[in-house]
RODO-2510 file (C-alpha; in nm, 4 decimals, decimal comma):
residues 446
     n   res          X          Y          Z
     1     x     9,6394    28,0597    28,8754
     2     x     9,6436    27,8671    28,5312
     3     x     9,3378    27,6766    28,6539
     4     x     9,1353    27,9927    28,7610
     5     x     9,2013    28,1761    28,3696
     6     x     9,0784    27,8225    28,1953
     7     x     8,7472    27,8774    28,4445
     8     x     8,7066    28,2372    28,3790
     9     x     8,7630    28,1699    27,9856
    10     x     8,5025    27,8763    28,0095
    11     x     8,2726    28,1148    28,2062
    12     x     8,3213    28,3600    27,9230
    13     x     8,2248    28,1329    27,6602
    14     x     7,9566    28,0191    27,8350
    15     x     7,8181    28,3830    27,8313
    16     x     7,8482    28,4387    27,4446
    17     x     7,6344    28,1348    27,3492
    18     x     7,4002    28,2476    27,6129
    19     x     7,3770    28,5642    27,4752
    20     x     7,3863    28,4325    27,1171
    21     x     7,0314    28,2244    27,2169
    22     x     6,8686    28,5397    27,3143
    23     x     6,9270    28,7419    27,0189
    24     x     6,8317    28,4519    26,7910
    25     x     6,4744    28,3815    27,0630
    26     x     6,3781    28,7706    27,0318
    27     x     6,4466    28,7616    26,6903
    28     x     6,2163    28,4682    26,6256
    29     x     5,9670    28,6321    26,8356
    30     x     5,9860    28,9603    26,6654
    31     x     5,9629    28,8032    26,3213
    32     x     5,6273    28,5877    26,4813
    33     x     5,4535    28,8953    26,5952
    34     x     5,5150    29,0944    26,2667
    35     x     5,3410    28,7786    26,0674
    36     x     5,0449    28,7973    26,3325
    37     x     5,0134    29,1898    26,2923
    38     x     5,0266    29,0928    25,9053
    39     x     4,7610    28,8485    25,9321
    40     x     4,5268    29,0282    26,1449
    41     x     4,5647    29,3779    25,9320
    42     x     4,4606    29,1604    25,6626
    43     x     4,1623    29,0481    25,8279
    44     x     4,0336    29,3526    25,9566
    45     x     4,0482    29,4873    25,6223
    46     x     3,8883    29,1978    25,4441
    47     x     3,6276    29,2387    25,7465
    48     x     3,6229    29,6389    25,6752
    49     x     3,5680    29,5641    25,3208
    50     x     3,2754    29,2753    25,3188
    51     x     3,0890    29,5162    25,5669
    52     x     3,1451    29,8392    25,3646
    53     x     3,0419    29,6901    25,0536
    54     x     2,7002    29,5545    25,1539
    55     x     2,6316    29,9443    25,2966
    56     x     2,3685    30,0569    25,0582
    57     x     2,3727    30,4675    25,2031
    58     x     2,7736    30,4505    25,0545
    59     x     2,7969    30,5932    24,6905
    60     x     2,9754    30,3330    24,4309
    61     x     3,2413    30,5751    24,4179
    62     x     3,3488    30,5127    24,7791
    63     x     3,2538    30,1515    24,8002
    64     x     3,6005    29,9255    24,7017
    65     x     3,6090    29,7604    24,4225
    66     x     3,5449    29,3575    24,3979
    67     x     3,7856    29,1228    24,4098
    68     x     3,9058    28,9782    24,0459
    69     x     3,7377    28,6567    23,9410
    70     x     3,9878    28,3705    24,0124
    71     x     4,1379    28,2008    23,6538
    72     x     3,9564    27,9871    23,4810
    73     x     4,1928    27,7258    23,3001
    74     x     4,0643    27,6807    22,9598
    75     x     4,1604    27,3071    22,8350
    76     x     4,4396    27,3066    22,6205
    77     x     4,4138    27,1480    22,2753
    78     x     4,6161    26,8583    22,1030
    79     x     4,7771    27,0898    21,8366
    80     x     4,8633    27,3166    22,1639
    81     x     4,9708    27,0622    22,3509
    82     x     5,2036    26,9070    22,0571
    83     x     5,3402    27,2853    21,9921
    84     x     5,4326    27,2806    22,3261
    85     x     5,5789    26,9482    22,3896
    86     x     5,8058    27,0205    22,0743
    87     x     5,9319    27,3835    22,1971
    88     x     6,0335    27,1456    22,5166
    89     x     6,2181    26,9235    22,3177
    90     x     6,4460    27,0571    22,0552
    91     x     6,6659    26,8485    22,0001
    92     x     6,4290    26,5400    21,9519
    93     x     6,2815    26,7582    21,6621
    94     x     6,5670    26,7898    21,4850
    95     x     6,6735    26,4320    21,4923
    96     x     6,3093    26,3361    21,3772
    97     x     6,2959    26,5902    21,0733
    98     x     6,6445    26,5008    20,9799
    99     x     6,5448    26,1166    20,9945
   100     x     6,2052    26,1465    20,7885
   101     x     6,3936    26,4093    20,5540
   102     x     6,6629    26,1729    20,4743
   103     x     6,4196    25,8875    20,4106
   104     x     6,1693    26,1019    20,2185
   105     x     6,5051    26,2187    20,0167
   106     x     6,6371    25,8373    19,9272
   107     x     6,2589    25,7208    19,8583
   108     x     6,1886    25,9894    19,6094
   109     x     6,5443    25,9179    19,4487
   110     x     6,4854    25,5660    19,4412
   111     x     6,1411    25,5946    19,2936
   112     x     6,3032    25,8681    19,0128
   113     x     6,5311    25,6407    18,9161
   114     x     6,3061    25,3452    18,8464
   115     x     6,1037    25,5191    18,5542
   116     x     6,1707    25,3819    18,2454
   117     x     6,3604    25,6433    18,0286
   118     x     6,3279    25,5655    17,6317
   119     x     6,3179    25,7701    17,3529
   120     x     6,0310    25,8901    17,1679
   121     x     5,9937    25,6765    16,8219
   122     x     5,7640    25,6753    16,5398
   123     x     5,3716    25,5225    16,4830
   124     x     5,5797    25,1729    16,3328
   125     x     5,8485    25,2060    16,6167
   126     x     6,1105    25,3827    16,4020
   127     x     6,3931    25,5400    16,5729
   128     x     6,3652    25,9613    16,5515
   129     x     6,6138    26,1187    16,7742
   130     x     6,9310    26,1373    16,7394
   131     x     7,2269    26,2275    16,9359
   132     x     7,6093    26,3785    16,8323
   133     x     7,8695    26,2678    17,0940
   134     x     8,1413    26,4662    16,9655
   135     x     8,4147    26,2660    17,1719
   136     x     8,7116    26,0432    17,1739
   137     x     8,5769    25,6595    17,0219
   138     x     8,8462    25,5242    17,2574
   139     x     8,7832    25,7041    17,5587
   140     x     8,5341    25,5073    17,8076
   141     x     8,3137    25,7733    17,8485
   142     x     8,2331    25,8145    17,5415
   143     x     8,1495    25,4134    17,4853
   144     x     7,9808    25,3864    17,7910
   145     x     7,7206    25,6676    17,7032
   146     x     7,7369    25,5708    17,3313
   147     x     7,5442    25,2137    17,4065
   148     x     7,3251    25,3584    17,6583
   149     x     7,2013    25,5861    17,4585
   150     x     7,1571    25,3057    17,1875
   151     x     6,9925    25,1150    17,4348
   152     x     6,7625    25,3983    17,5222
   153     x     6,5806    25,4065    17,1495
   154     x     6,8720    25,7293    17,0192
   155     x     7,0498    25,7320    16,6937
   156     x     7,4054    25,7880    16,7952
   157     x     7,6645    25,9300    16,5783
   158     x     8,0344    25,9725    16,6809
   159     x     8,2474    26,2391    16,5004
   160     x     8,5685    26,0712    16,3761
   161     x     8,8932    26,1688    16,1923
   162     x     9,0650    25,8828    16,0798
   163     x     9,0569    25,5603    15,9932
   164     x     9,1259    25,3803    16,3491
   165     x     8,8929    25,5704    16,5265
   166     x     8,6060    25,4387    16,2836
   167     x     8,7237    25,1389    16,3118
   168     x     8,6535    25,1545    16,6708
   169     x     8,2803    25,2636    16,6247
   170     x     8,2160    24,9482    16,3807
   171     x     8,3866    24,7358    16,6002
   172     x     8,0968    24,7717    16,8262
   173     x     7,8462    24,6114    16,5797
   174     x     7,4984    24,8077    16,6546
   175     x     7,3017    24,9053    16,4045
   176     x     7,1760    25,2286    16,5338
   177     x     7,5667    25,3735    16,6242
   178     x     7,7292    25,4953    16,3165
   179     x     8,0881    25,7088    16,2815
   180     x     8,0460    26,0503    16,1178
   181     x     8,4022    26,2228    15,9372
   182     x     8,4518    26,5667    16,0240
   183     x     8,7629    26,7482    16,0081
   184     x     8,7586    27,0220    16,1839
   185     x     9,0843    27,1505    16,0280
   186     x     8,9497    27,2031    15,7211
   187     x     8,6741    27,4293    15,6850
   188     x     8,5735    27,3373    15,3411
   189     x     8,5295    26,9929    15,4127
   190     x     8,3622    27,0665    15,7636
   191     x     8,1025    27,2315    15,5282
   192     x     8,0545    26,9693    15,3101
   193     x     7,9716    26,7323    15,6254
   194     x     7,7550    26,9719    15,7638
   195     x     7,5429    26,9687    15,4395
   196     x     7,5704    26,6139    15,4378
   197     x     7,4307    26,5478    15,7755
   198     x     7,1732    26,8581    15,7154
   199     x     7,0051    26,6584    15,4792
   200     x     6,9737    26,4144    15,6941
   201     x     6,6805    26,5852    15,8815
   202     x     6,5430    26,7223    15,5739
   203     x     6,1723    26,6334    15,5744
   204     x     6,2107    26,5702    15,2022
   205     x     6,4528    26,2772    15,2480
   206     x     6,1904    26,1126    15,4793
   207     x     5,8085    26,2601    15,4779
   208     x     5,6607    25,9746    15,6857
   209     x     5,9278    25,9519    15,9877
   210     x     6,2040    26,2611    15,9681
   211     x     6,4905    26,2225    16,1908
   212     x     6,5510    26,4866    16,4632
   213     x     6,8227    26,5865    16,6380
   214     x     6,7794    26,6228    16,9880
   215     x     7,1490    26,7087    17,1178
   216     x     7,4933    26,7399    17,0663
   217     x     7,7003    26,6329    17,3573
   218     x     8,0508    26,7116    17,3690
   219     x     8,3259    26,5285    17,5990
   220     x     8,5814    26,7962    17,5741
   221     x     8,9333    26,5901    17,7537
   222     x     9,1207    26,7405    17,9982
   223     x     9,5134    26,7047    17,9509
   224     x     9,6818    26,4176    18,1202
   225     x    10,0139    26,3259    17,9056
   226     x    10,2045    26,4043    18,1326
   227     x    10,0305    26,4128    18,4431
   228     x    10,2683    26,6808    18,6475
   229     x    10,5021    26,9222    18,4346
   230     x    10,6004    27,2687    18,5168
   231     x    10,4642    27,6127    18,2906
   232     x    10,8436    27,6447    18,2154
   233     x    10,8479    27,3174    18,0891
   234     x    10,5570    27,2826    17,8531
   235     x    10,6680    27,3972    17,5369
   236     x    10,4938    27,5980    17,2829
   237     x    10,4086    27,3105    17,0500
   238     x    10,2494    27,1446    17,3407
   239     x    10,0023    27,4583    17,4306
   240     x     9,9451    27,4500    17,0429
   241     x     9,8309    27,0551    17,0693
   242     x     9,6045    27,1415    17,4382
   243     x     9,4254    27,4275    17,2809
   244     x     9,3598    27,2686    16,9234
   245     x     9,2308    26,9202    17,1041
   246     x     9,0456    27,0393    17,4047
   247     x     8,9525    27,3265    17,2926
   248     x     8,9545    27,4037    16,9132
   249     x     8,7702    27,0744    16,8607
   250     x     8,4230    27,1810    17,1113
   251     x     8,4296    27,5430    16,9960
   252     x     8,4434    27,4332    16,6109
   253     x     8,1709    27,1970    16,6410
   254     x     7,9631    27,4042    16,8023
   255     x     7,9721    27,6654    16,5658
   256     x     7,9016    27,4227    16,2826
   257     x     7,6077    27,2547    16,4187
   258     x     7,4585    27,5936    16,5883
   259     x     7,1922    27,6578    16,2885
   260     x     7,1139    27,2543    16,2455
   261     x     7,0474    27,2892    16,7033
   262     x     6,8385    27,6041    16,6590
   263     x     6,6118    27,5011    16,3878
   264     x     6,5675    27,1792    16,5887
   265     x     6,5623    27,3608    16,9336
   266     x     6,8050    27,0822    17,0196
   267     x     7,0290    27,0512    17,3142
   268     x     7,4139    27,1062    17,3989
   269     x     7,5789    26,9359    17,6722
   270     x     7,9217    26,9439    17,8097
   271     x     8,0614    26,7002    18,0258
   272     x     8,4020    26,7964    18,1777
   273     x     8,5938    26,6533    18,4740
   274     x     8,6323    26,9235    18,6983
   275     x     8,8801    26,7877    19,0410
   276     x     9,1724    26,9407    18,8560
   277     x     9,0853    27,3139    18,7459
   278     x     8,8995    27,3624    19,0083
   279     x     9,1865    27,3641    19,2871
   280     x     9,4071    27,4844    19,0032
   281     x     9,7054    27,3009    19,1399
   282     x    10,0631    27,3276    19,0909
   283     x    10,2395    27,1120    18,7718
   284     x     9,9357    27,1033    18,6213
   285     x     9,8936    27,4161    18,3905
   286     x     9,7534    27,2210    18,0670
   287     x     9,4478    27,1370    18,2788
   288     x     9,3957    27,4412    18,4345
   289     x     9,4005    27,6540    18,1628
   290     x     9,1679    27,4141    17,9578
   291     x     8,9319    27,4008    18,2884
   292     x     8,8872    27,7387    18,3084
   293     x     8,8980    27,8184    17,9418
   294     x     8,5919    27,5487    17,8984
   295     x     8,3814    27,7480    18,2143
   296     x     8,4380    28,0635    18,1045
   297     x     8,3364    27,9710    17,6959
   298     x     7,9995    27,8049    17,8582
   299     x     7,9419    28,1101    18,0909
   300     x     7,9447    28,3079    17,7954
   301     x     7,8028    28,0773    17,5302
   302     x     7,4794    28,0489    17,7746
   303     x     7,3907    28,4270    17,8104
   304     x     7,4395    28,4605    17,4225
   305     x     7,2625    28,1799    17,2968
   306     x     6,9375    28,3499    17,4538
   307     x     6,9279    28,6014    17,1583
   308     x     6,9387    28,3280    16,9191
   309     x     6,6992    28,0738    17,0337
   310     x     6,5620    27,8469    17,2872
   311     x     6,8214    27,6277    17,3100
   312     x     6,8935    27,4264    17,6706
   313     x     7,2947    27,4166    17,7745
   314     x     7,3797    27,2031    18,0233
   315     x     7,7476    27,1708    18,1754
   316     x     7,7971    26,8624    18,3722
   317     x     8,1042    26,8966    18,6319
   318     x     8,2060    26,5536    18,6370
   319     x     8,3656    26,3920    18,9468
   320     x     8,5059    26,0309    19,0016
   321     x     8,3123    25,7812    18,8320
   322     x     8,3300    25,3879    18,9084
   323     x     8,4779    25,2278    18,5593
   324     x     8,3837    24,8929    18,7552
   325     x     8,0194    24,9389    18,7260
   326     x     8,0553    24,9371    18,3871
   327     x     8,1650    24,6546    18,2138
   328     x     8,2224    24,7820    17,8706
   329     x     8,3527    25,1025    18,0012
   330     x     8,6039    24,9265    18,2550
   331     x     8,6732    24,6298    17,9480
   332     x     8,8019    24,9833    17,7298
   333     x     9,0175    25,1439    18,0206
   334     x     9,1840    24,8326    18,0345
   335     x     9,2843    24,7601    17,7078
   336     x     9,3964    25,1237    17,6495
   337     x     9,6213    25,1123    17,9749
   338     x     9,8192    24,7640    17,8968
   339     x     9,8531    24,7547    17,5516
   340     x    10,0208    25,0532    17,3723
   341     x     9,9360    24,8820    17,0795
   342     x     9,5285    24,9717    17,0782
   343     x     9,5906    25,3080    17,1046
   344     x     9,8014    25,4973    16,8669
   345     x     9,6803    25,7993    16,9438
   346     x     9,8177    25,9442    17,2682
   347     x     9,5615    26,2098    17,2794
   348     x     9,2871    25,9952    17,2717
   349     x     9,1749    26,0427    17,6401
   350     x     9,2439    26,0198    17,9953
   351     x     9,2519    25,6567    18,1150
   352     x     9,0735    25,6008    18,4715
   353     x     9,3068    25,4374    18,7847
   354     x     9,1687    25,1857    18,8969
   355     x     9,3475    25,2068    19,2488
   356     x     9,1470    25,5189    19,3103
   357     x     8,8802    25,5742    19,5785
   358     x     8,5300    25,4522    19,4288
   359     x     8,3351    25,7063    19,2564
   360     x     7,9431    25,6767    19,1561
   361     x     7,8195    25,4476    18,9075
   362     x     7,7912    25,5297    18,5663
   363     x     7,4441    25,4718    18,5823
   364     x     7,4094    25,8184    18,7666
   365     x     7,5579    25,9761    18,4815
   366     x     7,3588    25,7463    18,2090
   367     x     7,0389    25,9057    18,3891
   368     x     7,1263    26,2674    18,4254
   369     x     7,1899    26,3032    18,0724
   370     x     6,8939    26,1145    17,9309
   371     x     6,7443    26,3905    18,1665
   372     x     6,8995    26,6763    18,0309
   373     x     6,8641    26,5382    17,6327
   374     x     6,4651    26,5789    17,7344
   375     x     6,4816    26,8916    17,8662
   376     x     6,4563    26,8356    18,2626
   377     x     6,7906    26,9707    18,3830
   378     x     6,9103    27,2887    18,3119
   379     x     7,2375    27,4850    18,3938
   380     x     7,4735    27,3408    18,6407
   381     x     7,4501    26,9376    18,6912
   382     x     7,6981    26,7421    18,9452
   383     x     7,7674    26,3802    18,8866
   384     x     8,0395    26,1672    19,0394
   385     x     8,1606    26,1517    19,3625
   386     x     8,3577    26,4794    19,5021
   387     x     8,2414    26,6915    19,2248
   388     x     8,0151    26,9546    19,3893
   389     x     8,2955    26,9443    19,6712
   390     x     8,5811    27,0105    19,4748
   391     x     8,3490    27,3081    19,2987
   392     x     8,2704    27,4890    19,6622
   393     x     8,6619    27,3869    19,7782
   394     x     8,7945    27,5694    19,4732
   395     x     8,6142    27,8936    19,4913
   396     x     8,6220    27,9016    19,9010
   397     x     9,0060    27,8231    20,0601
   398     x     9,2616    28,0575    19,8860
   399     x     9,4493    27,9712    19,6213
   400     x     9,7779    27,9793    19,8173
   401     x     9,6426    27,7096    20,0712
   402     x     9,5507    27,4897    19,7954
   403     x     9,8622    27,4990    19,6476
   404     x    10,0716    27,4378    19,9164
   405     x     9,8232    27,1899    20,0084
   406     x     9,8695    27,0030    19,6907
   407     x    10,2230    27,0938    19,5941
   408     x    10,3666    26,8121    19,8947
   409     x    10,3553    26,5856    19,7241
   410     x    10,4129    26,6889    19,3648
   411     x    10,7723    26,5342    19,3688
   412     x    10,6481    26,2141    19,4943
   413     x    10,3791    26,1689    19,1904
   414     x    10,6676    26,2446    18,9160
   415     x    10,8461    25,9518    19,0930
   416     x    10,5797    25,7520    19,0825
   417     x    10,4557    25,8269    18,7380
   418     x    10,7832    25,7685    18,6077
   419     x    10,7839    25,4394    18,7495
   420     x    10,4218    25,3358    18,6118
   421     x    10,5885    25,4115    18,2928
   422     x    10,9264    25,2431    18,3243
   423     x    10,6885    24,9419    18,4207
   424     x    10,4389    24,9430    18,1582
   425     x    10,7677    25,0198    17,8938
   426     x    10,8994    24,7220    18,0015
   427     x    10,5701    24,4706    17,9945
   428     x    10,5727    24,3553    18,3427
   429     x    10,2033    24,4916    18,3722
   430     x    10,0806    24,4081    18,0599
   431     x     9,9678    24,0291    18,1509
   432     x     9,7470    24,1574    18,4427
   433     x     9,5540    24,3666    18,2360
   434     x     9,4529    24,1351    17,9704
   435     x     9,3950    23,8690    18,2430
   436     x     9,1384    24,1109    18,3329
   437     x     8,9928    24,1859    18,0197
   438     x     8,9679    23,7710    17,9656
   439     x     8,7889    23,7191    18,2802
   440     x     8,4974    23,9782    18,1845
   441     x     8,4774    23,8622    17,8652
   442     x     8,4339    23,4784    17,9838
   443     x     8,1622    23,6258    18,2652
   444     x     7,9605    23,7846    17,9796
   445     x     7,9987    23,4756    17,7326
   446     x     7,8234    23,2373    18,0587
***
């Protein structure tokens, strides 16, 4: 019995895969005679349509209509054939117009930057322009762009209120850089100056080669002594010292040489490091407030001045700068930081760290504001490295992120402030420093 049901089950099987191969045949079949029918419809009618059409008794009406001409492929140009290949290829193009873009960019910069820059002069090759640079003689900034301007054919004169400061300017020994006293808490003798240095550019005093002045450049400092300290620590005698330094000084200058800038159609530029105010951290109120105090006098200062005359205001947002590149500015920074005795005068301006990430050379900064003194930048100019970046940052994240961001760590500087001091208080970093100072001046003297 078993071995009859596995015979009947084969025999079964057997029967479905038979079956299975005739469906599949007829299909085939089916499907081959439907193509034939296809093919010989289409032939009778092609037939049925030649004949018809060479009837001459049939009207036009009735005759079918000709068969459309085949294509003709027109050739395809080389500015076709480029269009195409570069739809085709996307991302090639972008890599090629980012790599000739790039190269273009550095080329033109390179070639900008190797025009001579030099002041005008008179017919015997007297020196004409001059410049103000109303800021601190012992901050490197201000010596740095003092010789370079010197060296560029200007007349530079330095705004000084005591007797060290002046000293500082003579110590430099060029002829063509000269201190000028102003007090700019007294307005009496402020006015006296002015009249003074009026005269100066009087035609009268010199009919052959008058002087003119071509700019006043102000280095408004931001606070930095101390470095981190709470609003509800800063007392009001030290908001009376930040306002009347950083910001009484500018503003009062300004004012006082505004008729002397019109009548010469001179320029005003302020340079201002802007990595602080513009993430407004925490511990840091005397910078903010001066920050944004400076931006928004500018802001205004620059849609006012329109009404009075044509007179070009630049604002350079100042980033890090490399004090290395520049010897004499670097030789400065490091006398001021290691020997208390140089510099009386605490408010005398911010001293670089030198164990900071490496900023742009002070020649970038030497350039843009020869280029601004002559009239070829206007408004808003970036120098130093972080400075547009630090602009977009502050005015993008919210202020909460930044402060939280920045605030981490705010315990951790005071500690480590406090110890720079404790160190430099006790004069176990003073012998670096003027080690330092030796070895640049023995590199210049070879």
């Amino acid at each position: 019995m078993p071995d009859r049901e596995v015979d009947s089950f084969g025999s079964v099987e057997d029967h479905m895969s038979y079956l299975s191969a005739i469906e599949a045949a007829v299909a085939g079949g089916v499907s081959e005679i439907a193509d034939s029918i296809d093919t010989l419809t289409d032939r009778i009618a092609h037939s049925l349509r030649s004949s018809l059409g060479d009837q001459s008794w049939l009207p036009k009406s009735a005759k079918p209509s000709p068969p459309p001409p085949a294509p003709v492929a027109t050739p395809v140009g080389y500015f076709e054939a480029s269009k195409d290949w570069v739809s085709r290829h996307r991302a090639i193009k972008a890599a090629v117009v980012c790599f000739v873009g790039t190269g273009v960019y550095l080329i033109w910069r390179q070639r900008r930057n190797r025009v001579k820059r030099r002041a005008k002069r008179g017919k015997n090759g007297q020196r004409t322009d001059v410049v103000i640079l109303a800021g601190p003689p012992s901050a490197p900034l201000t010596r740095s762009l003092s010789l370079d301007l010197e060296r560029r054919g200007f007349i530079v004169y330095i705004p000084v209120n005591s007797l060290w400061e002046e000293r500082l300017v003579q110590a430099e020994s060029r002829a063509n850089i000269h201190p000028l006293h102003l007090d700019v808490t007294s307005p009496s003798s402020l006015a006296s100056t002015i009249r003074k240095v009026t005269a100066l550019f009087n035609p009268s005093e010199a009919p052959k080669y008058p002087l003119r002045l071509v700019s006043l450049i102000l280095l408004p400092q931001t606070p930095s002594l101390p470095q981190t300290r709470s609003i509800a620590d800063i007392s009001a005698d030290s908001w009376s010292d930040a306002f009347s330094i950083h910001l009484l000084s500018p503003f009062t200058l300004v004012q006082a040489f505004l008729p002397l800038i019109t009548s010469h159609k001179s320029s005003i530029l302020f340079l201002n490091h802007i990595n602080t105010p513009s993430l407004s951290p925490p511990l840091h109120g005397e910078a903010n407030v001066v920050g944004h105090a400076l931006d928004s006098y500018i802001s205004t200062f620059r849609k006012e001045i329109v009404a009075i005359g044509d007179v070009n205001i630049v604002q350079f947002k100042l980033g890090a700068l490399d004090y290395e590149s520049d010897r004499d500015a670097l030789r400065m920074a490091v006398a001021l930081r290691y020997d208390d005795r140089t510099a009386p005068n605490p408010r005398s301006g911010s001293v670089p760290d030198q164990k900071m990430v490496r900023g742009s050379p002070f020649r970038q900064l030497h350039l843009e504001v020869f280029d601004a003194i002559v009239g070829k930048r206007r408004g808003i100019v970036y120098v130093g490295r972080g400075s547009r970046t630090y602009d977009i940052l502050g005015k993008m994240i919210p202020q909460g992120i930044a402060g939280w961001m920045l605030g981490l760590k705010a315990q951790t500087e005071q500690r480590q402030n406090q110890k720079k001091a404790d160190d430099i208080a006790d004069g176990s970093q003073t012998s670096p420093g003027w080690e330092k100072v030796e070895q640049i001046s023995a590199e210049e003297s070879t």
